[in-house]
N, CA, C and O atoms as a Tinker XYZ file with bonds, in Angstrom:
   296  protein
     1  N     62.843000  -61.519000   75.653000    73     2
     2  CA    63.220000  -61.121000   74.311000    64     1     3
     3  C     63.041000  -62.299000   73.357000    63     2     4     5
     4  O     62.336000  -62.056000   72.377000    81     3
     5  N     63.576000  -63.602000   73.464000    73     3     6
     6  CA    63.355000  -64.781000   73.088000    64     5     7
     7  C     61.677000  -65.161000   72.778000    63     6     8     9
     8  O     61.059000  -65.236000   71.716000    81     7
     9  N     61.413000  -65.284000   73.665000    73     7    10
    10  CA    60.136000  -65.178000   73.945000    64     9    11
    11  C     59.010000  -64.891000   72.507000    63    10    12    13
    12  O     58.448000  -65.552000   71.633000    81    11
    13  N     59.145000  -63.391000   72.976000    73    11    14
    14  CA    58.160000  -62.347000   71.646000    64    13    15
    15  C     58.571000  -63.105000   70.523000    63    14    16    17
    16  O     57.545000  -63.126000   69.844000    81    15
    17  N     59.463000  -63.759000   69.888000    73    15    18
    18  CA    60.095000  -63.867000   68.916000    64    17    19
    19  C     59.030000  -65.253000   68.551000    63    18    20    21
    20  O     58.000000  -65.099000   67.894000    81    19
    21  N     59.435000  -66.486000   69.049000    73    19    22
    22  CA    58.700000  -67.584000   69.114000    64    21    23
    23  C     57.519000  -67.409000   69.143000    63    22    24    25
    24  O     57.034000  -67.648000   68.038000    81    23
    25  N     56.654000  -67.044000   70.014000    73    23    26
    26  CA    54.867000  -65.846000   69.965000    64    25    27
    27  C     54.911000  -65.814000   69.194000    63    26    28    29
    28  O     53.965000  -66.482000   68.777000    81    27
    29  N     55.761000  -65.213000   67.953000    73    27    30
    30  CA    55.551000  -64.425000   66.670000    64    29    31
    31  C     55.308000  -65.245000   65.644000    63    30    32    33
    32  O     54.467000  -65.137000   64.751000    81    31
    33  N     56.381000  -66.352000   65.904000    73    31    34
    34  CA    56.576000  -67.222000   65.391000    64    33    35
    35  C     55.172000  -68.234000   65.095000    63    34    36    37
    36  O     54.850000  -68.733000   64.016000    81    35
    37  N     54.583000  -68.333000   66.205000    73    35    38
    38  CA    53.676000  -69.258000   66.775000    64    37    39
    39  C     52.436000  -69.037000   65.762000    63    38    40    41
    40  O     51.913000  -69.749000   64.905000    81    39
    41  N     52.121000  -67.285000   66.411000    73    39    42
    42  CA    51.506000  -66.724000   65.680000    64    41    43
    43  C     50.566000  -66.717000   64.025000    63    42    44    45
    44  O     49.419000  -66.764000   63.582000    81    43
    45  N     52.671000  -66.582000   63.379000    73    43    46
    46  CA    52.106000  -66.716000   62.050000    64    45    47
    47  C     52.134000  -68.051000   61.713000    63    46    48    49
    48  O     52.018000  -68.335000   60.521000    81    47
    49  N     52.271000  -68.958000   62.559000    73    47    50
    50  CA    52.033000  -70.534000   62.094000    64    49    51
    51  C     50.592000  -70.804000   61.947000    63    50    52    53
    52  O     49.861000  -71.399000   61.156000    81    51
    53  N     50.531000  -70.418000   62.561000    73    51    54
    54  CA    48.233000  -70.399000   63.005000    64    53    55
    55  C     47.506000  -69.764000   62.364000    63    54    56    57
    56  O     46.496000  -70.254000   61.861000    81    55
    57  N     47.852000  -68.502000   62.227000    73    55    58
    58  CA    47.292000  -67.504000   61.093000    64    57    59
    59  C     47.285000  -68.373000   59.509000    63    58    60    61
    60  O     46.314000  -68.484000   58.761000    81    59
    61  N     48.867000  -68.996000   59.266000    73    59    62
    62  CA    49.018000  -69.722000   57.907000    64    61    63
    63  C     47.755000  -70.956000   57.780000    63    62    64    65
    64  O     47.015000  -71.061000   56.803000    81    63
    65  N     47.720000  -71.661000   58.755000    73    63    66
    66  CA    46.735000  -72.866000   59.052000    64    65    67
    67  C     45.037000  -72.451000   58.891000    63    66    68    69
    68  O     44.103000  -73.103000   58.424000    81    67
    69  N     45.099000  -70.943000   59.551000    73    67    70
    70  CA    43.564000  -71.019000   59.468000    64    69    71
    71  C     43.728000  -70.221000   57.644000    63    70    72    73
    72  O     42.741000  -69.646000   57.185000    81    71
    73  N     44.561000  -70.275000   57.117000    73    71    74
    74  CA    44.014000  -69.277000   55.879000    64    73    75
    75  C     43.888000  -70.634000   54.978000    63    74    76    77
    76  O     43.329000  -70.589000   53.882000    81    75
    77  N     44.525000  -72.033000   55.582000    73    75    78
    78  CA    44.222000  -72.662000   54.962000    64    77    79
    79  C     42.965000  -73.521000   54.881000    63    78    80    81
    80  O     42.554000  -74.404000   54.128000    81    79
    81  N     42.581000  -72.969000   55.837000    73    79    82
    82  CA    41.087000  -73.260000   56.074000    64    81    83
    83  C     40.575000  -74.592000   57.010000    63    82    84    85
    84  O     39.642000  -75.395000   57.002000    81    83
    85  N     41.995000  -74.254000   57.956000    73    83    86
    86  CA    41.873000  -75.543000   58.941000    64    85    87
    87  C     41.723000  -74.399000   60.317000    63    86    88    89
    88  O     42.016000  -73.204000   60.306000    81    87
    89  N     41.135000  -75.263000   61.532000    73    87    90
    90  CA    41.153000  -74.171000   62.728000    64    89    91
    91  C     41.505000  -75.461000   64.179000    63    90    92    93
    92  O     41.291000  -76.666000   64.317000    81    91
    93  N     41.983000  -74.634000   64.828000    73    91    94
    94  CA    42.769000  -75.195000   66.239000    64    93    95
    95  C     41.404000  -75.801000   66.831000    63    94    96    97
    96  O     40.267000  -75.330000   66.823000    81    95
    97  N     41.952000  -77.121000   67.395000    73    95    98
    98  CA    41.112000  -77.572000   68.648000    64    97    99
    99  C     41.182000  -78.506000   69.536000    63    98   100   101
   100  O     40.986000  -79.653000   69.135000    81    99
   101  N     41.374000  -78.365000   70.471000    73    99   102
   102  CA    42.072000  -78.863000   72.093000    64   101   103
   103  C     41.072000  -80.353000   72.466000    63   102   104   105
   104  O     39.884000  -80.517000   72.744000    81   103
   105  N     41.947000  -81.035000   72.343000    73   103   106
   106  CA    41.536000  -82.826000   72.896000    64   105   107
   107  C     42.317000  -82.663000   74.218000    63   106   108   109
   108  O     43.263000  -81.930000   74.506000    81   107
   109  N     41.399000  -83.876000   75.164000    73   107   110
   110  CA    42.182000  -84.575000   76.335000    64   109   111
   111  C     42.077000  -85.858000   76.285000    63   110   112   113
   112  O     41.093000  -86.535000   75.986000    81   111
   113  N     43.601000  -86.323000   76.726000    73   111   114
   114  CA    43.452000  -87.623000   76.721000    64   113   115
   115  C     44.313000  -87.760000   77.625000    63   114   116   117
   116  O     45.068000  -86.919000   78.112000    81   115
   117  N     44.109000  -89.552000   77.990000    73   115   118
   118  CA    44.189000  -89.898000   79.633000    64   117   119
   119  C     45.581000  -89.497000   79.542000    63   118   120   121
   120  O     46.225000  -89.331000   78.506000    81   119
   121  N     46.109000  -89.311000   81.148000    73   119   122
   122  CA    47.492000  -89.261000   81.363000    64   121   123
   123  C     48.313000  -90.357000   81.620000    63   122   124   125
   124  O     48.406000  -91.019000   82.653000    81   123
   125  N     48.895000  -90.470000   80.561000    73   123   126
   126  CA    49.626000  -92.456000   81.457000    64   125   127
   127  C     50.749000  -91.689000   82.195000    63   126   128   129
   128  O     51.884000  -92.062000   81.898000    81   127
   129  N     50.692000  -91.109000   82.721000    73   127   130
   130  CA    51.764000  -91.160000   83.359000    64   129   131
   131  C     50.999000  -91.010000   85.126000    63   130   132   133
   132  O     51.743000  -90.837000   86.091000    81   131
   133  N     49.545000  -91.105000   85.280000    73   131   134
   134  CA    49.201000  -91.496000   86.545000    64   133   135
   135  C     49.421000  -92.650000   86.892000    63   134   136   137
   136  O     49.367000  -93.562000   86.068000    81   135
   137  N     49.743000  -92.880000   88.294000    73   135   138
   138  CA    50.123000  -94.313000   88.802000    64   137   139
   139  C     48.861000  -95.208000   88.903000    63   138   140   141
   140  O     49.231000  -96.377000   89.011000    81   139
   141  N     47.696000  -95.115000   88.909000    73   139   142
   142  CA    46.713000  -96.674000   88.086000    64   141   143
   143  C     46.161000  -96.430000   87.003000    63   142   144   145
   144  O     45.094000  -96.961000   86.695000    81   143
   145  N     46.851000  -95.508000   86.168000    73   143   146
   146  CA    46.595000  -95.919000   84.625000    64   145   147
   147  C     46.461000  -97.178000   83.894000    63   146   148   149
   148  O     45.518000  -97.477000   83.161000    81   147
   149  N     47.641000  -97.991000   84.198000    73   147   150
   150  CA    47.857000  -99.445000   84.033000    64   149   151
   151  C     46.959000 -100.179000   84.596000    63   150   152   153
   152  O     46.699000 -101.117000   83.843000    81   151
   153  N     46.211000 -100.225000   85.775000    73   151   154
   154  CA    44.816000 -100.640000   86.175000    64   153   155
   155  C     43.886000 -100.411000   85.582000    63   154   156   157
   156  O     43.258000 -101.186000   84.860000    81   155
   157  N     43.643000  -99.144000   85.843000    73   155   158
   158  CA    42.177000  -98.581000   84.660000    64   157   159
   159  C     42.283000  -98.981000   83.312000    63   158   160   161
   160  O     41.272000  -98.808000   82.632000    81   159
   161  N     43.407000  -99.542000   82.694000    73   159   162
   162  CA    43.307000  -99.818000   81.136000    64   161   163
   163  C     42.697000 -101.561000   81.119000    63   162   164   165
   164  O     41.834000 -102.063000   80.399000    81   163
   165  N     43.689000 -102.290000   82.409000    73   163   166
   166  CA    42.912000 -103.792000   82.691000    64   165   167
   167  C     41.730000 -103.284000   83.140000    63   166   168   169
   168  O     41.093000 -103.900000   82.286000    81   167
   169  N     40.874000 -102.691000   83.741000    73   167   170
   170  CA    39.628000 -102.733000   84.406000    64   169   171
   171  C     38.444000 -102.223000   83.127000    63   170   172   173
   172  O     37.230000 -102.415000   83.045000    81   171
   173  N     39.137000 -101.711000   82.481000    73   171   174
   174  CA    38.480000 -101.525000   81.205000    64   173   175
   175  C     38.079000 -102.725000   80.382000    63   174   176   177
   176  O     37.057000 -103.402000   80.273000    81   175
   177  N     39.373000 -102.725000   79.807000    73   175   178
   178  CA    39.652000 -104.027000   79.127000    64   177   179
   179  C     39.015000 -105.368000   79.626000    63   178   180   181
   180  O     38.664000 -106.262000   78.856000    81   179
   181  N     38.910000 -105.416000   80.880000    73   179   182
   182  CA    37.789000 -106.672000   81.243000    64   181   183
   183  C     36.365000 -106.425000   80.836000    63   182   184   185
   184  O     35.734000 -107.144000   80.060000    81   183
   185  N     35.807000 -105.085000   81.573000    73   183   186
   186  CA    34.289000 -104.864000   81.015000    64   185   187
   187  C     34.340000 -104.757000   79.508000    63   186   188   189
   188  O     33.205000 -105.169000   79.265000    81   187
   189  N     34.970000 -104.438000   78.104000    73   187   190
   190  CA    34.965000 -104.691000   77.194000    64   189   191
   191  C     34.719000 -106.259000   76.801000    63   190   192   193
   192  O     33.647000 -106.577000   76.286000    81   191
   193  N     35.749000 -107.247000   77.060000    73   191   194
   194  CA    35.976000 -108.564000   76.988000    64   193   195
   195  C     34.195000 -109.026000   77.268000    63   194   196   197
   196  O     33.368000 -109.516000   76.499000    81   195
   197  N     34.098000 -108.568000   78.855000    73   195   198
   198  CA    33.158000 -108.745000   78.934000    64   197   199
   199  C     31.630000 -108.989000   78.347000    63   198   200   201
   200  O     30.953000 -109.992000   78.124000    81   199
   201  N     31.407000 -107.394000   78.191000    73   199   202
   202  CA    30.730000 -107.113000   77.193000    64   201   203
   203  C     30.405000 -107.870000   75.651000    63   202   204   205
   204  O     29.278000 -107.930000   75.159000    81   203
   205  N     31.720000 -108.453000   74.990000    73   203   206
   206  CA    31.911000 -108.959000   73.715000    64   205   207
   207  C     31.705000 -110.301000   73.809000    63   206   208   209
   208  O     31.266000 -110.907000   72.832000    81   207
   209  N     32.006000 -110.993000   75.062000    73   207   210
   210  CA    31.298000 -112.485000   75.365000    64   209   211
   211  C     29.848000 -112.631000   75.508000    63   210   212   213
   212  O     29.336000 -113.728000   75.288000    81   211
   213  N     29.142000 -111.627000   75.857000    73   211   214
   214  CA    27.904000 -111.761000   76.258000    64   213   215
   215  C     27.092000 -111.361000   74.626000    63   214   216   217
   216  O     25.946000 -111.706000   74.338000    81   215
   217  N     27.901000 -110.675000   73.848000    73   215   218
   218  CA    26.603000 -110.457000   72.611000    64   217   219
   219  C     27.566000 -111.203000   71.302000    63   218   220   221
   220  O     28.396000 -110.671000   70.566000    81   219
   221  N     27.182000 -112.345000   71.343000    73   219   222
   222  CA    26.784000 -113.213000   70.281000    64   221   223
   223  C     26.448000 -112.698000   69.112000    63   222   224   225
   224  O     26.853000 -113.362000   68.157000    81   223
   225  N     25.680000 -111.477000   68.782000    73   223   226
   226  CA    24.888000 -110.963000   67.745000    64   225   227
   227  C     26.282000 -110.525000   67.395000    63   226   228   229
   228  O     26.639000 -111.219000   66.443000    81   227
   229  N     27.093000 -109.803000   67.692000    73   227   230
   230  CA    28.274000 -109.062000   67.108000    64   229   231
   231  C     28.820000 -109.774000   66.962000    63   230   232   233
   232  O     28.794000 -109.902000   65.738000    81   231
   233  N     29.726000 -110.845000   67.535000    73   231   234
   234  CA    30.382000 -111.683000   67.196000    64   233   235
   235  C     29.901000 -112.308000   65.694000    63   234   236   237
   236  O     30.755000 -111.974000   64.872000    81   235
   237  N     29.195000 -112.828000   65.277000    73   235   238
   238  CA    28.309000 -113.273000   64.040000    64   237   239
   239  C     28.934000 -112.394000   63.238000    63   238   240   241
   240  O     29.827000 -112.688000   62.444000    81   239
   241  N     28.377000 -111.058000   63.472000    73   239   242
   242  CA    28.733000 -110.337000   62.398000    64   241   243
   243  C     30.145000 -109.663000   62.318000    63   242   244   245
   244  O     30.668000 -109.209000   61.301000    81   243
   245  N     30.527000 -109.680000   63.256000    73   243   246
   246  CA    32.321000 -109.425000   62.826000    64   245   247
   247  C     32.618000 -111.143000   62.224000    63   246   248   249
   248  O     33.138000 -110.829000   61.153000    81   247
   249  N     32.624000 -112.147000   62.219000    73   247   250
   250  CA    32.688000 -113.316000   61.939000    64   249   251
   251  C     32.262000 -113.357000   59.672000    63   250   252   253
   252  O     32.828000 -113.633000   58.614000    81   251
   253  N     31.181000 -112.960000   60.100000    73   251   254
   254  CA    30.452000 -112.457000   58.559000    64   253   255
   255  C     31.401000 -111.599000   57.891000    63   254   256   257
   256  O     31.873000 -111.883000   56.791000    81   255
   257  N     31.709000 -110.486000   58.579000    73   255   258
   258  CA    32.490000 -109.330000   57.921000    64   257   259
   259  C     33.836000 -110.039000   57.526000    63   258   260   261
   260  O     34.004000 -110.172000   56.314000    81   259
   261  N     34.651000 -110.432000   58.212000    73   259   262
   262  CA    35.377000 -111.152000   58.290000    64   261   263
   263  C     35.698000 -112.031000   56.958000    63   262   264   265
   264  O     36.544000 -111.802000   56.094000    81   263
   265  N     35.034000 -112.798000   57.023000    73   263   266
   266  CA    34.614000 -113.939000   55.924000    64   265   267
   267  C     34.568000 -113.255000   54.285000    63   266   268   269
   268  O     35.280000 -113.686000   53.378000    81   267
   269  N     33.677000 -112.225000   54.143000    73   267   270
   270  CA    33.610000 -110.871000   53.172000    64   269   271
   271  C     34.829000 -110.492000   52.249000    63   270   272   273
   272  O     34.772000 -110.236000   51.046000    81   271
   273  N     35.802000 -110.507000   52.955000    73   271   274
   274  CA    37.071000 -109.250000   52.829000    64   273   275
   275  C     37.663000 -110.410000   51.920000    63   274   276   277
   276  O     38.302000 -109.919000   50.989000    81   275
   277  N     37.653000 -111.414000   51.907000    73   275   278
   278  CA    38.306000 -112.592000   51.040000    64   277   279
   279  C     38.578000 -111.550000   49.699000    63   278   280   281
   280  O     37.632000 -110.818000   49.404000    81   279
   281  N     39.847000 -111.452000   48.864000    73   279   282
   282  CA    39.962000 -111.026000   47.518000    64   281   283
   283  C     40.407000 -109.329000   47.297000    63   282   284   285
   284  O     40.828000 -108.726000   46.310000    81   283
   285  N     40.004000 -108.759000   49.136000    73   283   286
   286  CA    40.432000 -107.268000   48.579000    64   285   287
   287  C     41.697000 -107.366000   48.536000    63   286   288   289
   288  O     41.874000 -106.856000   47.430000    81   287
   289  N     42.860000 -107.673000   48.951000    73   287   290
   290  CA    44.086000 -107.263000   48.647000    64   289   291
   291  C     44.784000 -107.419000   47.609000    63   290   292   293
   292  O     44.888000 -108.608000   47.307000    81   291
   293  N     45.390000 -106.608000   46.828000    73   291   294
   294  CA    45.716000 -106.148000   45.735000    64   293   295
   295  C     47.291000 -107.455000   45.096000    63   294   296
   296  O     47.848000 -107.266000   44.014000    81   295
């Protein structure tokens, strides 16, 4: 009985959203709550590191960009 009610509820929440001209759509993302989540984020995080030591070319230019931004804050 509860139930139908909330459905209903649900319902016209979604119906309101798409009239506003927005529409539903389903992401996945990792589960931390698996037990080597906390690994896989270091094992990541090294091949990144990695990765960012070896190209010089980016570094430069985040370095450049960097340097740039002098004066935007208000």
């Amino acid at each position: 009985m509860g139930t139908t009610h909330v459905n209903a509820r649900v319902q016209k929440h979604r119906d309101a959203m798409r009239m506003s001209g927005l529409r539903p759509v389903q992401i996945w993302v990792p589960d931390t709550r698996r037990p080597n989540f906390a690994e896989e984020c270091r094992r990541q995080s090294r091949l990144v590191t990695q990765a960012d030591m070896s190209d010089t070319d980016m570094q430069d230019f985040m370095d450049n960009a960097l340097a740039d931004v002098a004066g935007w804050t208000a």
